[in-house]
Structure formats: structure tokens, C-alpha cells
NUSE-949858 format. One record per residue: residue number from 0; residue in three letters; x, y negated, z negated of N, C-alpha, C, O in turn. Coordinates in steps of 0.1 Angstrom, whole numbers. Each point is the difference from the previous one (the first is absolute). Layout:
% residues N
+-----+---------+-------+-------+-------+-------+-------+-------+-------+-------+-------+-------+-------+-------+
: num : residuo :   n.X :   n.Y :   n.Z :  ca.X :  ca.Y :  ca.Z :   c.X :   c.Y :   c.Z :   o.X :   o.Y :   o.Z :
+-----+---------+-------+-------+-------+-------+-------+-------+-------+-------+-------+-------+-------+-------+
: NUM :     ALA :     X :     Y :     Z :     X :     Y :     Z :     X :     Y :     Z :     X :     Y :     Z :
...
+-----+---------+-------+-------+-------+-------+-------+-------+-------+-------+-------+-------+-------+-------+
% end
This chain:
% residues 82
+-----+---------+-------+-------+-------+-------+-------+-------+-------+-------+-------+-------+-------+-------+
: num : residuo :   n.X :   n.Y :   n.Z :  ca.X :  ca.Y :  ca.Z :   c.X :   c.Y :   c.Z :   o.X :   o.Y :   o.Z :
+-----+---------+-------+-------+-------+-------+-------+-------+-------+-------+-------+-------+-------+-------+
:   0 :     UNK :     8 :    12 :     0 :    -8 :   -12 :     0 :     9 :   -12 :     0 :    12 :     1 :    -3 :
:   1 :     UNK :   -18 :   -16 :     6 :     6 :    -9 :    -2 :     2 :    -8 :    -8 :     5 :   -10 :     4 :
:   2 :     UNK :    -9 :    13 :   -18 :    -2 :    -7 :   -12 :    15 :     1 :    -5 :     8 :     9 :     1 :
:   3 :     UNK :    -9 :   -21 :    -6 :    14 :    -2 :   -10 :    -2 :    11 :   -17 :     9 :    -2 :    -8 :
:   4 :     UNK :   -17 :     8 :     5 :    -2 :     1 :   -13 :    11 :    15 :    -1 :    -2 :     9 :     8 :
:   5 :     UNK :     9 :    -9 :   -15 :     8 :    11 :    -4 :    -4 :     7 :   -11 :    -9 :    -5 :    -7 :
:   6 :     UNK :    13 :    18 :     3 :    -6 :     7 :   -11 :    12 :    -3 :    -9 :    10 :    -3 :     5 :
:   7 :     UNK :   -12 :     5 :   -21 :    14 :     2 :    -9 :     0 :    10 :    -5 :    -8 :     3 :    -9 :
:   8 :     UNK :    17 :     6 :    15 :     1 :    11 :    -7 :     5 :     2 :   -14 :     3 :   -11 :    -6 :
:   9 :     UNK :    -2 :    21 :    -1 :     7 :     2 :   -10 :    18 :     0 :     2 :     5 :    -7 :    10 :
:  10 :     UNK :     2 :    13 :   -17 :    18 :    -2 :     1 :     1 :    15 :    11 :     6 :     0 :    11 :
:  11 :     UNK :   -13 :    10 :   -19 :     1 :    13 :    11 :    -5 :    -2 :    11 :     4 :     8 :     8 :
:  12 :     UNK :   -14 :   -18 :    -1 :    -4 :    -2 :    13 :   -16 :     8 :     2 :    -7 :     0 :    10 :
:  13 :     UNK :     4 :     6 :   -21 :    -8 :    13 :    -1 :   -15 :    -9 :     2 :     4 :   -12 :    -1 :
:  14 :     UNK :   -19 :    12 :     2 :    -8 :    -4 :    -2 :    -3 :     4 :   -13 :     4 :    10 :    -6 :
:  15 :     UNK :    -9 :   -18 :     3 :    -6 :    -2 :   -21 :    -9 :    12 :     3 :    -4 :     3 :    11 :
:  16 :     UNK :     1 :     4 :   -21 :    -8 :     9 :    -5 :   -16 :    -1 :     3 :    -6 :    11 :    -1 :
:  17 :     UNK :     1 :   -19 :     4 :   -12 :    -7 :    -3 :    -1 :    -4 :    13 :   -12 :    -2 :     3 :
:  18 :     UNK :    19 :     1 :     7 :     3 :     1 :    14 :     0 :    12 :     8 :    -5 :     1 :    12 :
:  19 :     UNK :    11 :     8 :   -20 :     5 :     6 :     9 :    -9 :     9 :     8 :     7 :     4 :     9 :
:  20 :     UNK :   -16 :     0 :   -10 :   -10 :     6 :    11 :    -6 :    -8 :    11 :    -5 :     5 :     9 :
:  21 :     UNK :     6 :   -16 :   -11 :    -2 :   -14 :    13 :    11 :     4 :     6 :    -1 :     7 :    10 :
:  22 :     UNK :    16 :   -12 :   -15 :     7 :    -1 :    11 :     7 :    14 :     7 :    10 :    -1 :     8 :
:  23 :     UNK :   -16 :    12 :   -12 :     4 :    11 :     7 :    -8 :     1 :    10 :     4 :     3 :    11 :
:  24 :     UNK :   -20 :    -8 :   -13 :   -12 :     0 :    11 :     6 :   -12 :     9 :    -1 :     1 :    12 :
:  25 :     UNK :     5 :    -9 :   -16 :    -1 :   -16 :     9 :    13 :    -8 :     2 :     2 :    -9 :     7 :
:  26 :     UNK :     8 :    17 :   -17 :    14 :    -9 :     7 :     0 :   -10 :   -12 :   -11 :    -4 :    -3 :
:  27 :     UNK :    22 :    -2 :    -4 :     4 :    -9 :   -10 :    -9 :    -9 :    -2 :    -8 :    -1 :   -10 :
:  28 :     UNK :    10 :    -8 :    22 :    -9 :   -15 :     1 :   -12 :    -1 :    -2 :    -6 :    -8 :    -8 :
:  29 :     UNK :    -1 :    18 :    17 :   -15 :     1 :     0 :    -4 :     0 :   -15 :    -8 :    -7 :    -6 :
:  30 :     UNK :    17 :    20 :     4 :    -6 :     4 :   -16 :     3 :   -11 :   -10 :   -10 :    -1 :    -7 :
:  31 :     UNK :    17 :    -6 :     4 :    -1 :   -13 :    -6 :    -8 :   -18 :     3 :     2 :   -11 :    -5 :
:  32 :     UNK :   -13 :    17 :    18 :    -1 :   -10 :     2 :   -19 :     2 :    -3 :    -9 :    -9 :    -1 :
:  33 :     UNK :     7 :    23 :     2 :   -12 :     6 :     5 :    -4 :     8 :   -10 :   -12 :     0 :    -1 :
:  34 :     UNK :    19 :     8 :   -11 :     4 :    11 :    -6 :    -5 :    12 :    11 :     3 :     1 :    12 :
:  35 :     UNK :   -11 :     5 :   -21 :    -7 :     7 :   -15 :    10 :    -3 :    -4 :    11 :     2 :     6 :
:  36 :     UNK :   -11 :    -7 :   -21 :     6 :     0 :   -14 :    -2 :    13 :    -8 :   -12 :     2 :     2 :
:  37 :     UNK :    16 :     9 :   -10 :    -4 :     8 :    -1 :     7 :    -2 :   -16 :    11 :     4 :    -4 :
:  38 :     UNK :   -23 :   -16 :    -8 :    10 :    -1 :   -10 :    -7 :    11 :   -12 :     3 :     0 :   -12 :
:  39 :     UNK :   -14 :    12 :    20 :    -3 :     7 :   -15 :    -8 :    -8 :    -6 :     1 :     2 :   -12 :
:  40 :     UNK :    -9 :   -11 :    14 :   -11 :    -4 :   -10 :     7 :    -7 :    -8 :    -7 :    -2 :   -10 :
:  41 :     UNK :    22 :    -6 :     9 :     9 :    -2 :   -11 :    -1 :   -16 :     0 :     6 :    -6 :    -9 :
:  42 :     UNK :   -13 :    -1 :    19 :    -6 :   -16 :    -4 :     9 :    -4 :    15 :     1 :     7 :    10 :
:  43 :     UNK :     4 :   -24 :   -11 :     2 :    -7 :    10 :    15 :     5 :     4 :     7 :     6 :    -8 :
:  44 :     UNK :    -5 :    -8 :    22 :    13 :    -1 :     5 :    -1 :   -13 :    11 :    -9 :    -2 :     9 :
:  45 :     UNK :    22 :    -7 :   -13 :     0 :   -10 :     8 :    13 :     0 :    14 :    11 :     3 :     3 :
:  46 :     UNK :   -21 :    -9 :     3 :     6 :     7 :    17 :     6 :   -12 :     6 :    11 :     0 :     5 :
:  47 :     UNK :   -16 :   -10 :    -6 :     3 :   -13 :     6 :     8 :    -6 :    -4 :    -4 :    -4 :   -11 :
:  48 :     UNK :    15 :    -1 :    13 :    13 :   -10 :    -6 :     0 :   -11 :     8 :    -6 :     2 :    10 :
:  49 :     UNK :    10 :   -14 :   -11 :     7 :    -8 :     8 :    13 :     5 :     7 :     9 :     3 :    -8 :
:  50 :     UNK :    -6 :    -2 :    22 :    10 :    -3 :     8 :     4 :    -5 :     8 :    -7 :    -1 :    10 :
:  51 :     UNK :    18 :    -3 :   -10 :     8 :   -10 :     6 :    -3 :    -1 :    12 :     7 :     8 :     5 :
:  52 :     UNK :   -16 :   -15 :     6 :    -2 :    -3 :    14 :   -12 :     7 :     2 :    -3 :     1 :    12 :
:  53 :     UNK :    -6 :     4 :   -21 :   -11 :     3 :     1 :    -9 :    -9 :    -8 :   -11 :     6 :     1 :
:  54 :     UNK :    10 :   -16 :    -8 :    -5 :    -6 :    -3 :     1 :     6 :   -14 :     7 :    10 :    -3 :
:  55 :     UNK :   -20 :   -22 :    -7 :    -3 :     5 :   -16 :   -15 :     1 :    -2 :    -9 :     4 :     6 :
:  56 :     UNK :    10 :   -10 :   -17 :   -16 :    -3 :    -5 :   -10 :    -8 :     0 :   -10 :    -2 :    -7 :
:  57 :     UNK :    19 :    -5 :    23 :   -10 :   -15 :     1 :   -12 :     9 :    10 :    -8 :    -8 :     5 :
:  58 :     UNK :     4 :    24 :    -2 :   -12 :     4 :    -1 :    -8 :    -1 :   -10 :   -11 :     4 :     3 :
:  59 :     UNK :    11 :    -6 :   -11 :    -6 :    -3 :    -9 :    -8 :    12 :    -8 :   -11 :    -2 :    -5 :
:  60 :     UNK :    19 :    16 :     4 :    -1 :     9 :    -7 :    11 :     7 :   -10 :     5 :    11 :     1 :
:  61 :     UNK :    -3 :   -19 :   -11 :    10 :     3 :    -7 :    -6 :     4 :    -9 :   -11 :    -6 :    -2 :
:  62 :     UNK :    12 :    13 :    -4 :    -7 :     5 :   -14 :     6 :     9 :   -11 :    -6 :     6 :    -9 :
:  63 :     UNK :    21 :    -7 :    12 :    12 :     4 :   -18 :     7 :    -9 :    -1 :     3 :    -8 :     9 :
:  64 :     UNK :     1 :     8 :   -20 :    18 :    -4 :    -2 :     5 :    11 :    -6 :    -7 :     6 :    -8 :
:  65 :     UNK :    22 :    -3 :    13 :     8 :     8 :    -7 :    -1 :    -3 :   -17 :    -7 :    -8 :    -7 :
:  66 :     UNK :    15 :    16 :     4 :     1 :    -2 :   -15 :     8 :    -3 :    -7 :    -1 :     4 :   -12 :
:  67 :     UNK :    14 :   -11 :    15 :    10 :    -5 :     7 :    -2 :   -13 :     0 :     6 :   -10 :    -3 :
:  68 :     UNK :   -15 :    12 :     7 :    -2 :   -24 :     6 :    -5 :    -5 :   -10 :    -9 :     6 :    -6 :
:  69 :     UNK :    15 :   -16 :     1 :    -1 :    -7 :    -9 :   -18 :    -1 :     1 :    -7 :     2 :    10 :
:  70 :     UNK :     3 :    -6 :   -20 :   -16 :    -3 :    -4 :   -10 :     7 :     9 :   -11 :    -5 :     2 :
:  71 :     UNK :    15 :    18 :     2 :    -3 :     9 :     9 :   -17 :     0 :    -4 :    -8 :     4 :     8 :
:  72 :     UNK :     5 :    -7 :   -16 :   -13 :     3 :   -10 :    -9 :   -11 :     6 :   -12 :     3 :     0 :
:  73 :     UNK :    15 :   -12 :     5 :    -4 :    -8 :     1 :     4 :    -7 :    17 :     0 :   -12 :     2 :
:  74 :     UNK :     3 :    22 :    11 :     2 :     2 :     8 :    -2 :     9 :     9 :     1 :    11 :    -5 :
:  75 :     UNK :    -4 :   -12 :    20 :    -9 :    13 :     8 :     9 :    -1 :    12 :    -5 :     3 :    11 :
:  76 :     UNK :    21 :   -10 :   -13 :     5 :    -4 :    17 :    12 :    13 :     3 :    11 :    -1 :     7 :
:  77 :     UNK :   -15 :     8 :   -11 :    15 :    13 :     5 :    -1 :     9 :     7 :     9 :     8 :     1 :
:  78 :     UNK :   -22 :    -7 :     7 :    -2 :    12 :     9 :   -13 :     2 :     2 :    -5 :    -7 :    -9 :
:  79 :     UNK :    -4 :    12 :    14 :   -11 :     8 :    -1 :    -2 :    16 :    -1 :     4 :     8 :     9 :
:  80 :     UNK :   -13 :    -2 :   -20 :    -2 :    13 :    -3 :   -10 :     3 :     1 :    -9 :    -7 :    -1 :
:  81 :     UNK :     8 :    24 :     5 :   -13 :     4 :     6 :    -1 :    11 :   -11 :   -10 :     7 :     0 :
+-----+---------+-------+-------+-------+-------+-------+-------+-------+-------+-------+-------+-------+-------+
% end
């Protein structure tokens, strides 16, 4: 495809666990962009990051902060989660 959006893998290059039956059916990207997510009933997993030359959150669907970011508690600009 022609989209700029890259996947981030883990350090092993491996698809995450919770992936990994998408990207054997669909190939890395798809599976991170499309899932199935496969998290076990185990609550949210957040998919969306800001990256570099792909734009941010001036869509206007941001809805975490890490936990990490200062006043995170009182902030929704670090990505969007599904």
C-alpha cells in the first residue's frame, strides 16, 4: 500500500501476542492497522501512536495519556485506544 504508517515491532521483530493471528492471516501492517486484536477478554489495548510524517491528534481522537506524562490524569493527547 501507499500509506506512510509503519508497524512497531517489539526488539525480537516477532508480532505481539494479541496480534498474532491477524498477522499470520494478513501480513504485519494490515494486522496493526485492522486487527483482530485477540486480547482474551483482558480490557483495552492501545493501537494508535503519533508518528513522525504521519500526522497526530489534530484528528481529533485522542483519548490516553501514558502514565509517564506528567499530569497524565488530567490528559487524553498520547495516542488513541481501542
Amino acid at each position: 500500500d501507499n500509506t506512510p504508517a509503519e508497524p512497531i515491532l517489539p526488539a525480537d521483530g516477532a508480532c505481539p501476542g494479541a496480534l498474532a493471528g491477524a498477522c499470520a492471516s494478513k501480513g504485519v501492517k494490515a494486522a496493526y492497522l485492522d486487527g483482530p486484536i485477540d486480547c482474551g477478554g483482558q480490557g483495552w489495548f492501545c493501537r494508535i501512536m503519533p508518528q513522525p510524517g504521519w500526522g497526530d491528534c489534530s484528528y481529533g481522537d485522542c483519548n490516553f495519556a501514558n502514565c509517564a506524562t506528567p499530569d497524565a490524569d488530567e490528559l487524553d493527547t498520547d495516542g488513541h485506544c481501542h
